[in-house]
C-alpha positions in Angstrom: 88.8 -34.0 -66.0 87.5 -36.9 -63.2 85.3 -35.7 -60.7 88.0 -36.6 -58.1 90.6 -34.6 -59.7 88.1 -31.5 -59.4 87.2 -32.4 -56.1 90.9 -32.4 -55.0 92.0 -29.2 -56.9 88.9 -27.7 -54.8 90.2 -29.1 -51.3 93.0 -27.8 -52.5 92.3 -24.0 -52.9 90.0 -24.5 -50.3 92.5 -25.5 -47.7 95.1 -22.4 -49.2 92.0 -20.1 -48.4 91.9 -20.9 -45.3 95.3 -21.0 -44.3 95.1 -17.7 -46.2 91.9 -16.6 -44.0 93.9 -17.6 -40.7 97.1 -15.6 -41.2 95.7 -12.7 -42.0 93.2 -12.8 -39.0 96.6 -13.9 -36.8 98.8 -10.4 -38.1 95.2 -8.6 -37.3 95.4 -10.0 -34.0 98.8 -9.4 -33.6 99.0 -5.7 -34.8 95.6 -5.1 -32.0 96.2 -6.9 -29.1 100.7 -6.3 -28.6 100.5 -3.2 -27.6 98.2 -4.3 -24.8 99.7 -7.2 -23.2 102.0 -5.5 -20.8 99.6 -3.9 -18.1 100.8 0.0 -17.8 100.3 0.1 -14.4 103.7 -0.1 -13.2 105.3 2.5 -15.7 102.4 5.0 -15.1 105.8 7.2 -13.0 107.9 7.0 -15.2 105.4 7.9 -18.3 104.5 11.1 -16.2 108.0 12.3 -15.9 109.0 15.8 -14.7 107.5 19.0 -16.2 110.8 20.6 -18.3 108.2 23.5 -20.2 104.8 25.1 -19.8 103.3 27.5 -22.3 100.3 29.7 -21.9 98.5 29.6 -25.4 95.7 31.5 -24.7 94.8 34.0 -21.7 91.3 35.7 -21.6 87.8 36.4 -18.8 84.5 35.8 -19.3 81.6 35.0 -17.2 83.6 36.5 -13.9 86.4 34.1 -14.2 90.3 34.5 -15.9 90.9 31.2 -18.6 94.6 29.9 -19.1 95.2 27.7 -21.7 98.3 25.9 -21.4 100.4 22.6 -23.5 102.9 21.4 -20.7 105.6 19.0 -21.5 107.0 16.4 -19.5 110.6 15.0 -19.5 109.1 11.7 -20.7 107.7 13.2 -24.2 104.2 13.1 -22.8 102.3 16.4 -23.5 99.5 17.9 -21.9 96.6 20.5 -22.7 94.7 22.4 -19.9 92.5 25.0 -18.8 92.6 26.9 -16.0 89.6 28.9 -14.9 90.1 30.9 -11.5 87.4 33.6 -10.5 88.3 37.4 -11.0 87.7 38.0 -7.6 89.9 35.3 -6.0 91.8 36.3 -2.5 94.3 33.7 -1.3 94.5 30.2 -2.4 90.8 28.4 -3.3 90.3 24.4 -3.7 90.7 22.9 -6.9 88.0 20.6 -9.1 91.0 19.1 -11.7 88.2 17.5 -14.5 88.0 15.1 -16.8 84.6 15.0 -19.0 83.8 13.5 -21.9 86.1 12.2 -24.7 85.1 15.7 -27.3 84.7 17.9 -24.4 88.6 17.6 -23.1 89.9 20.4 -21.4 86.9 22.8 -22.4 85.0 20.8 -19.8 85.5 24.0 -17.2 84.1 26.5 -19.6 80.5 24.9 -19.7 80.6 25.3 -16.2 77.7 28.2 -15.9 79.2 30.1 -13.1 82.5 29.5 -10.7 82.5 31.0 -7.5 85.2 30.0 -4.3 87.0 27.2 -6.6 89.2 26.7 -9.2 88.1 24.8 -12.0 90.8 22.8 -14.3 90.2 20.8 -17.5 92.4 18.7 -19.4 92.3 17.0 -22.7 92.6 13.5 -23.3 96.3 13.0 -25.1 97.0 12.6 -28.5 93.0 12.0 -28.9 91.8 12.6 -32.2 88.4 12.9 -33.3 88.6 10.5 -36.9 90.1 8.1 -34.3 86.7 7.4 -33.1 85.0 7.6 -36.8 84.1 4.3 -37.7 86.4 2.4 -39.8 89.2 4.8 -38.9 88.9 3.4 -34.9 90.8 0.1 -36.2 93.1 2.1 -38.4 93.8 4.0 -35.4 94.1 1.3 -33.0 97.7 2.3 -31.6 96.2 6.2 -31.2 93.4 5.2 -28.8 95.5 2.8 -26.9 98.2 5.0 -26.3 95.4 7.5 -25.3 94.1 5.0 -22.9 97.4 4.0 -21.6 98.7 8.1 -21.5 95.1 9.4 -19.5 96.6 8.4 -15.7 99.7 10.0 -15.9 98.7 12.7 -17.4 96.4 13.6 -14.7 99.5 12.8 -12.8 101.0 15.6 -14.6 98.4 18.2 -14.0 98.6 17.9 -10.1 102.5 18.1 -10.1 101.8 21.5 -11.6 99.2 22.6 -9.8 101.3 22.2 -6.2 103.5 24.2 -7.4 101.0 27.1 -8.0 100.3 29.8 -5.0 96.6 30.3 -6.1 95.8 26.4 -5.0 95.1 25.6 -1.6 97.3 21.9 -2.1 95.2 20.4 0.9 91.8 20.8 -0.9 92.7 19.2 -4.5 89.7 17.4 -5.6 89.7 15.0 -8.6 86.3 14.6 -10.4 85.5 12.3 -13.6 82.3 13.0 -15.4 81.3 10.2 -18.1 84.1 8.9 -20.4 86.5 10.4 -17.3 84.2 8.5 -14.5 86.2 5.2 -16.1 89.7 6.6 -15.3 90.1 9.1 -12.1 90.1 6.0 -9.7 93.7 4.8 -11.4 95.9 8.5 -10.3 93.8 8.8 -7.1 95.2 5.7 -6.2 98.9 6.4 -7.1 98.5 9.9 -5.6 97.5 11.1 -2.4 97.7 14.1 -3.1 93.8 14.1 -4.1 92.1 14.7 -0.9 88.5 13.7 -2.5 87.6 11.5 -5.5 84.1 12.5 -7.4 82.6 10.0 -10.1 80.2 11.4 -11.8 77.8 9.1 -14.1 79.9 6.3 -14.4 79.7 2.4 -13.8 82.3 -0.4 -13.5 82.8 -3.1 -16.1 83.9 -1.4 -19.2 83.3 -3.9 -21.5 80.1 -4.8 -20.6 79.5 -0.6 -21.0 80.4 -0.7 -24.6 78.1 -4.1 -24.9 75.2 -1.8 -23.6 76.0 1.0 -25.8 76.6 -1.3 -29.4 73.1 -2.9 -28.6 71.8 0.7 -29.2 73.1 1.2 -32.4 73.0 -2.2 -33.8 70.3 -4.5 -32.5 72.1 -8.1 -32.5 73.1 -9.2 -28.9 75.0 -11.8 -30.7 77.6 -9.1 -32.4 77.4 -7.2 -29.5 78.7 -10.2 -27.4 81.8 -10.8 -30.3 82.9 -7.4 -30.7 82.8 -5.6 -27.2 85.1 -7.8 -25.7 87.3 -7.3 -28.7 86.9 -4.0 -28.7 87.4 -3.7 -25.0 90.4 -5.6 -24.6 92.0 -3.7 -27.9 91.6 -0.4 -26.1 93.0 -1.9 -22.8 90.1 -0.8 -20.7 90.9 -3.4 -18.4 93.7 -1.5 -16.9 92.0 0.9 -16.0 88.6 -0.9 -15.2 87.4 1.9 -12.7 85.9 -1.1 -9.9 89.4 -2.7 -9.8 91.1 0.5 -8.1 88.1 2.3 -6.3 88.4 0.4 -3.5 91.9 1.2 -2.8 90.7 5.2 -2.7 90.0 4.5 1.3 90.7 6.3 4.0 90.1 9.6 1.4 86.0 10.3 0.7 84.6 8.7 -2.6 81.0 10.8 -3.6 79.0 8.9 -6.8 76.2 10.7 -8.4 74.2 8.9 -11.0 71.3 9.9 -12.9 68.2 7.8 -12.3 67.4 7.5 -16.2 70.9 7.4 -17.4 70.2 5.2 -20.8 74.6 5.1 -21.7 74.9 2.7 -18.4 73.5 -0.7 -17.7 71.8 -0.4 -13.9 73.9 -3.7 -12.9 77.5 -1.8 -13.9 76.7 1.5 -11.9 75.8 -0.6 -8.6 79.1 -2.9 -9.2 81.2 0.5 -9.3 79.2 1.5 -6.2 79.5 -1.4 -4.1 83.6 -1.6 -5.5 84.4 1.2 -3.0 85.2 1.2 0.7 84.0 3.6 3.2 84.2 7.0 3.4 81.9 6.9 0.2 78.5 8.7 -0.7 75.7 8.0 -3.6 74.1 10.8 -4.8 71.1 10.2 -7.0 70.0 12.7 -10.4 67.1 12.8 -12.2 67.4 13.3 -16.1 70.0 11.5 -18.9 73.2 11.5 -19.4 75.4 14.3 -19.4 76.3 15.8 -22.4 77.6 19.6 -23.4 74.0 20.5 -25.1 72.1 19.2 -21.9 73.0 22.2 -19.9 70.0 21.5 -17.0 72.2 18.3 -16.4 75.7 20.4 -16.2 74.1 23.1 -13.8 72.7 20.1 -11.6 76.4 18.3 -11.9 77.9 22.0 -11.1 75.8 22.8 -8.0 76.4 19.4 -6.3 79.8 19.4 -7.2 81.6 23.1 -7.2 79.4 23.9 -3.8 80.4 20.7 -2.0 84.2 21.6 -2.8 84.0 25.4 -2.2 82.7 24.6 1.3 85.6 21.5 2.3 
């Protein structure tokens, strides 16, 4: 065979390769990134729907409070898991801290609250969120999951305050909406869309998603240049510009917005938590922390978060 006729054959597989290469990348592209080309935004009422059934799943007290558990459906298919954590010795109706922690903690944020006194406490799960969805390879397998968790957070907090107005232990003028962590990145988006939240609380949180996830893959795997592919990707596959917390806090105004950040808070970059603080109009307040980053083991950090929080909201 003549060198030119190997050298062709070669171009040829070569250039079938690549064409090869480029379609598979385009369906990869295509399967990621369609369910996230519509912004949400506008459907966010309609996703909520009307609550058609609540059920009480669990019912129990411990450290002087009564717990509910309960899955409520909407008439749109969405589903919702919360907690309810009143204090035994309640009389009349209290003000409300509706939370939303971290991604594993979902609604048993209000049960590593050390001690509730004069509010209620209610916690609510991230829906459909998995645990495998956020387990390596299984993130991309479960692409559609976490975007439809992303996309469902909103109204689903949506759906938690139509039912708590409804309820005669809440004192409907006092419902507070606090995001601590993961939820710091979402409140903003229903305290927008619902006045009904007289005060808006982020706790340890920072604008600019994507450049969040940048931060956090440069701790795990030290290569800015990966880190500058993949956290866009990554950010834009989970839509976390929808719901980029400094493109809504700003619209919060007239109603009080209260930051607290830790001081050595390694999960944020410094630049991010200032852009989320300068984002927001007036009435706002910065409250400063010492110590990391909250998580369920660091229970000095909780007991901080609890005391500034509960204790502003118990006394209006």
């Amino acid at each position: 065979m003549r060198f030119t006729d190997l050298l062709s054959r070669i171009l040829f597989i070569f250039r079938w390769l690549f064409l090869a290469i480029f379609c598979c990348l385009l369906i990869l592209c295509l399967y990621v990134y369609i369910p996230v080309i519509k912004n949400p935004t506008n459907s966010y009422a309609e996703r909520k729907g009307k609550i058609v059934s609540v059920n009480m799943t669990r019912q129990w007290q411990a450290k002087h409070s009564q717990y509910e558990e309960l899955n409520i459906s909407a008439s749109s298919d969405l589903t919702l898991e919360l907690l309810v954590r009143r204090p035994l010795n309640q009389v009349g109706p209290l003000p409300v801290a509706v939370l939303l922690g971290g991604i594993n903690t979902g609604r048993k944020a209000c049960e590593l609250i050390p001690r509730l006194e004069h509010v209620i406490c209610v916690s609510l799960s991230y829906p459909g969120y998995s645990p495998d969805a956020f387990d390596g390879a299984a993130f991309f397998y479960r692409i559609h999951d976490v975007q439809e968790m992303v996309k469902d957070t909103p109204p689903a907090v949506l759906l938690a305050l139509d039912y708590l107005v409804i309820q005669s232990y809440v004192d409907k003028q006092h419902i507070e909406l606090v995001g601590v962590s993961l939820g710091a990145f979402f409140v903003a988006v229903p305290a927008v869309l619902d006045q009904r939240f007289s005060r808006v609380w982020l706790a340890q949180g920072a604008a600019q998603p994507i450049k969040v996830i940048h931060h956090n893959f440069l701790q795990r795997v030290d290569s800015d240049l990966l880190g500058s592919i993949f956290s866009p990707l990554i950010g834009y596959a989970i839509g976390s510009h929808f719901v980029a917390p400094e493109k809504w806090v700003g619209k919060i105004a007239p109603r009080e917005v209260i930051f607290i950040n830790a001081k050595h808070d390694l999960a944020l970059p410094d630049s991010s938590v200032v852009a989320l603080h300068n984002a927001a109009k007036q009435p706002t307040q910065v409250i400063w922390t010492h110590g990391g980053h909250v998580t369920p083991g660091r229970k000095e950090v909780i007991q901080q978060l609890t005391d500034i929080v509960l204790t502003r909201i118990a006394n209006k």
